[in-house]
N, C-alpha and C positions, 0 to 999 in steps of 0.2 A: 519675410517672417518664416520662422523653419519651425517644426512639429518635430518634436520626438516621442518617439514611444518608449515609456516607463517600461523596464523590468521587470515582473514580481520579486521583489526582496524575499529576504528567507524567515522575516516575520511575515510578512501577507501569504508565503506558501504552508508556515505553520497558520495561520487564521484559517485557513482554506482546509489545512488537512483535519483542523479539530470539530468542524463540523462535519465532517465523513465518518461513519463508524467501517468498519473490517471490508463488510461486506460491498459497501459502495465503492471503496480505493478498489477492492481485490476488483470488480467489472470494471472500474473504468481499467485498470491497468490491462486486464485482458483484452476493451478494447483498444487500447494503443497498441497492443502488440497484434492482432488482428493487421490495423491499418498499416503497421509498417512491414508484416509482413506480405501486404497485397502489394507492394511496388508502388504503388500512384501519387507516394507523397514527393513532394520536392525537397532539396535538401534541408534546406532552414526550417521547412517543416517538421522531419524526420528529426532533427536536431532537437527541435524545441517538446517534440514525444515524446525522445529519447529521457531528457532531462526529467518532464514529467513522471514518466515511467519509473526513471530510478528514484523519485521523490517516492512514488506512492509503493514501492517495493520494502523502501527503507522503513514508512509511514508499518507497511502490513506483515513485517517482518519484526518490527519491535512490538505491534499488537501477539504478535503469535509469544514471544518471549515473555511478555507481561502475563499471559494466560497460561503460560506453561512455570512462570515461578507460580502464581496462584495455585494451580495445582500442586505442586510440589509444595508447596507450605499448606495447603490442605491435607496432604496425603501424609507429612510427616506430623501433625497432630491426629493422626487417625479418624480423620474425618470425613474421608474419601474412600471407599471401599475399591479397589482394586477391582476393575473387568474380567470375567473369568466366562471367555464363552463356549456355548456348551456345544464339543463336538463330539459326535455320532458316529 
């Protein structure tokens, strides 16, 4: 009798990313990149970060765009005052 191990499909990696908000993808992905940059993982390992990593880049890189139209459609109904800081 043989075992295999299941993949995460690219619906169960979206179920997984929609309960993360910004903040928790952005640390984990810092630590992946942490772990693979100390050397000690094995390749399949490093492999399998890798993937992750680029999941949750892609995951915190369409949050930052989604917040960045929000402002921009805030800011073009004049509803967003423009930062103006005060230097001395």
């Amino acid at each position: 009798m043989t075992t295999s191990k299941s993949k995460p499909t690219s619906a169960t990696k979206n179920s997984t990313e929609q309960t993360l908000n910004f903040e928790q993808a952005f640390a984990e992905l810092e630590g992946i990149v942490g772990q693979m940059e100390s050397g000690q993982m094995s390749l399949e390992a490093s492999l399998a970060a890798f993937q992750r990593g680029n999941s949750l880049l892609q995951f915190c890189q369409n949050a930052l765009a989604n917040v960045e139209q929000q402002v921009q459609i805030l800011n073009a109904r004049n509803q967003l005052v423009q930062f103006k800081a005060d230097v001395e």
